[in-house]
N, C-alpha and C positions, 0 to 999 in steps of 0.2 A: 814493720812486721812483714816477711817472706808473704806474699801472696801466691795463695792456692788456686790454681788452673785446671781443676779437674774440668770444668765443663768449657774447657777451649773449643773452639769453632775456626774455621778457618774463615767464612765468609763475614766473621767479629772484625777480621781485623788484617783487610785487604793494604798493599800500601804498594812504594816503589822506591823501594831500598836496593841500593847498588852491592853484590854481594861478591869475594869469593868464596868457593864453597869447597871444603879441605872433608874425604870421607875417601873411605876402602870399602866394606864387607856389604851385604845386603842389610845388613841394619842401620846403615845412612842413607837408604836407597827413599824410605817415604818422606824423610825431611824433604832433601833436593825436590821431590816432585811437589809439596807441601807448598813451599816457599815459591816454586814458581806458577802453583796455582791460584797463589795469593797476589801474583801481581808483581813480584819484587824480583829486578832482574842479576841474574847470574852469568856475571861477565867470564870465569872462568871455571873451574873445576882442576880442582888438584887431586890427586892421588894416588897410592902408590905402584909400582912398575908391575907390568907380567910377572905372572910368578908360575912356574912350571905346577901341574897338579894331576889328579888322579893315576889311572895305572899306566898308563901312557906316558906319564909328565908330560903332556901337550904344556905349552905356553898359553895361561890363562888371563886372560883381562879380568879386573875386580869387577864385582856388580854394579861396582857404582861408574865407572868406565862405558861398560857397555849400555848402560839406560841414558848416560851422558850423551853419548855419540848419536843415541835411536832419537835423541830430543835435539841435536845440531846445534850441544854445548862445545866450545872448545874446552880439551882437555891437554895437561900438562904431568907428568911422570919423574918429578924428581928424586934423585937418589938419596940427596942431599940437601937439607936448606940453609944450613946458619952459614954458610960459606959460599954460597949460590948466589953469585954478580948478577948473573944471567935471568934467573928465575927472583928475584928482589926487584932489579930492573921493571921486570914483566908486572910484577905486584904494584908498585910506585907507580908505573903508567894508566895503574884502573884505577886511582886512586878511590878503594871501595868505602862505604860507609861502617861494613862489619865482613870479620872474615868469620864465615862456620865453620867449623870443626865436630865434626861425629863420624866415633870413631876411625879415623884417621891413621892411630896407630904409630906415630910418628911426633918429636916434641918440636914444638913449635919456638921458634928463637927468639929471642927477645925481640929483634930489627922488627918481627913480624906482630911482636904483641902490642908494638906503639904505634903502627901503623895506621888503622883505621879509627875516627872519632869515638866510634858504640865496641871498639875495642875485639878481641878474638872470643866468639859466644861459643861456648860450648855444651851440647847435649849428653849429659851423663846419667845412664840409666841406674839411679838411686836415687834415696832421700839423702844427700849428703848433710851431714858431713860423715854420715855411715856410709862405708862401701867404697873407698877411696883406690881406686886401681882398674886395672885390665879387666877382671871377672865379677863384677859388680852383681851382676843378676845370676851367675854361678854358686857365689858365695852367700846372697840372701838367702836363696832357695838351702841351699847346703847347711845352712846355720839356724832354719825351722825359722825363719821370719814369717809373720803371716800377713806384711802389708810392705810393700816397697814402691818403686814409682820413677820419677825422671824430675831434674833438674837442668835448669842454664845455670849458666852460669859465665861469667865474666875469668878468662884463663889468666893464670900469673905464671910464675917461675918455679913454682910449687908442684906436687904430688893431686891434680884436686882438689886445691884449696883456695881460688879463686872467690871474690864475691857472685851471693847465690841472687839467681835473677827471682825466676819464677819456679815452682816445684805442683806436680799431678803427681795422686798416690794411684797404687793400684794392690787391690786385695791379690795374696797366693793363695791358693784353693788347697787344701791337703794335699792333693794329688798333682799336683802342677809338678812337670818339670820345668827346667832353665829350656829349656827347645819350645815346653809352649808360652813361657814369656817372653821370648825373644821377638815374637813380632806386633804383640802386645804393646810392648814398649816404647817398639819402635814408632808405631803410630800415634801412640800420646802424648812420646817427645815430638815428634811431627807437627802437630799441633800446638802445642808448649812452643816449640823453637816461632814460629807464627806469630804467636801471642805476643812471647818477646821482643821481637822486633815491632811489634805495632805500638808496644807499652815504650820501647823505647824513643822513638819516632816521637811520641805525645808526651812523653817526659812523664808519663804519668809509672813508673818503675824505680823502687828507693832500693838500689841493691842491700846485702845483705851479707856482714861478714860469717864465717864457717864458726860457729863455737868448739873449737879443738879439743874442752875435753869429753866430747861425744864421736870424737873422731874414732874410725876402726878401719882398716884394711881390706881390701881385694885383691890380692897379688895374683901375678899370671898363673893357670892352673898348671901343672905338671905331672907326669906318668904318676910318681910316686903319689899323690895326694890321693889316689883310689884304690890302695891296698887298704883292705878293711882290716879293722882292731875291731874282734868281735867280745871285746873286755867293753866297748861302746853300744849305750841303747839299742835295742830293734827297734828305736823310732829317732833313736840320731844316726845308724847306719843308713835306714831310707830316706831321712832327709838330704844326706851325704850322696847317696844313687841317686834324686830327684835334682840336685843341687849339678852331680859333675854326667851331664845326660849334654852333647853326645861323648865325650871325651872326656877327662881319662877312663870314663865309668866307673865302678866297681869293681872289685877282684881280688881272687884268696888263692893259696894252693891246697891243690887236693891231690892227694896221690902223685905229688912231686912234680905236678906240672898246674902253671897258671890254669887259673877256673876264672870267668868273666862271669859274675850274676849280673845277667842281659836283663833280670826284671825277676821282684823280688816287692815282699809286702809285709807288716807287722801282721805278726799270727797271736791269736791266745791261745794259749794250752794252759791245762793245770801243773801248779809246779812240783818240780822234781829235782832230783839236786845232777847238776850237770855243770861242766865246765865251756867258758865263753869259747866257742867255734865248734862245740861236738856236734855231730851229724845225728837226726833221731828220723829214720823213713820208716814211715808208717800210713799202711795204705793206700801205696803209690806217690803219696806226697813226701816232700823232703823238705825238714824242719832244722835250723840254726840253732843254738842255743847264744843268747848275747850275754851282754852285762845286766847287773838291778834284774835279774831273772827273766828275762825278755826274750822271745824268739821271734825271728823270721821265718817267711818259708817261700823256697828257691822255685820259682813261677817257671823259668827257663835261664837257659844256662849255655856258654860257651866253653868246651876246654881246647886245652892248645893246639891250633895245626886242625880243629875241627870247626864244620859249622852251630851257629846260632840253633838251638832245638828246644822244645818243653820238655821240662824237669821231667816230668810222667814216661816221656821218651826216656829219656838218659838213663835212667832208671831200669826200665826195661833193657837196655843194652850193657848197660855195666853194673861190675861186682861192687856197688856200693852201699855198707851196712852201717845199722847204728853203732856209734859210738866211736868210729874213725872220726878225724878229725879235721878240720878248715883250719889254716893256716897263714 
């Protein structure tokens, strides 16, 4: 039976496990410090190269890079692995006990999944074998889950369907978005990832095959996935905004130009016969009409080429009446 590691501790389950450690984004950043508070040493750090970014496109170092270097890990920047003499070499020479992988970003090649004895562990922010892909905590949040969490797991050749090590749940709150799970999770696989390496160390860890037909999807998100259907719930549209928060967010047209709802909430009103996306402003507030007779009502609001403002603003500045329409 999967054992449950909600009340991981790190000081449970101290050791001195040879590791390398494969991570990109600031959501691998409390593992790495995790595991090296726990005692268990981090011969390398792999990760992916500068990548130009904001208005500037300065050339950026990952988070996980820069906490790497401020701790005097050596780090490596490969472009390429499965064909990578040089960077294989460099692997084979630390001969590690386990390699981690969180978030990463990048598929790991077979050469590197026989590698080490306790095999390539991976931290994946679900209860798998729901949630299989890139946007895991996007798509819980998106899809009105009200409990998700973090797994190891043991990586194969597969999509996320490796043996499951150990699995922490963590309640969504109504109002959660994927921005405040995001480092929520990161801290309890933190801890989780700890656990698992001390469980395996002690042999006391019975992996755990994926049952497939509970299997569901995470696919990477895209612009297009936050054009609202307001024929959909006012409480599957918000789940949908809480779910793609910061990116692609929400968004409808109005008056022929993209409309961003920056933040947005299920409204009651009494019913009335309206069609899914009509506009009802009434009293400074401005009301959606959805599917199943359901409405929203537009908090604040972005149109195109302008900035971020509240609805009550927008309103005052533009010719916008009931019964125009969202689109």
């Amino acid at each position: 039976m999967l054992a449950d590691a909600c009340r991981a501790t790190i000081s449970s389950a101290e050791g001195d496990v040879k590791l390398v450690f494969c991570g990109t984004p600031q959501f691998a950043v409390p593992t790495l410090e995790a595991v090296l508070k726990a005692g268990h040493r981090v011969e390398l750090v792999v990760t992916q190269p500068d990548r130009p970014s904001g208005r500037g496109m300065q050339l950026t170092a990952p988070p996980l890079k820069q906490i790497s270097l401020a701790r005097g890990l050596p780090v490596v920047q490969p472009e390429k692995l499965k064909s990578n003499l040089e960077f294989r070499a460099q692997l084979e020479a630390i001969h590690p006990d386990a390699i981690l992988v969180v978030a990463y970003g990048r598929i790991v090649p077979r050469w590197m999944l026989d590698l080490p004895p306790h095999g390539n562990l991976n931290l994946h922010a679900s209860l798998l074998p729901k949630y299989r892909g890139a946007a895991p905590i996007q798509w819980a949040v998106a899809m009105g889950e009200t409990e998700t969490g973090a797994t190891t797991m043991r990586i194969d050749e597969g999509l996320d369907t490796g043996e499951m090590l150990l699995q922490a749940r963590l309640s969504i709150l109504p109002n959660q978005t994927s921005v405040d799970l995001f480092p929520l999770l990161a801290q309890r696989g933190a801890l989780l990832m700890v656990e698992t390496l001390a469980g395996l160390e002690a042999g006391t860890i019975a992996p755990t095959m994926q049952d497939e037909s509970l299997a569901t999807l995470a696919p990477i998100l895209k612009r297009e996935e936050g054009v609202i259907d307001f024929h959909r719930s006012a409480h599957e549209i918000f789940n949908r905004w809480r779910g793609f928060q910061p990116w692609p967010g929400v968004y409808t047209t109005l008056q022929g130009k993209k409309t961003v709802l920056s933040r947005i909430q299920v409204a009651e009103r009494p019913e009335r016969t309206t069609e899914p996306g009509e506009v009802v402003v009434e009293q400074g507030h401005w009301f959606a009409a959805c599917g199943e007779g359901t409405w929203l009502e537009v908090l604040e609001v972005q149109l195109e080429g302008k900035k971020r403002m509240l609805a009550a603003d927008f309103l005052r500045g533009h010719a916008l009446t009931s019964g125009e329409k969202l689109r």
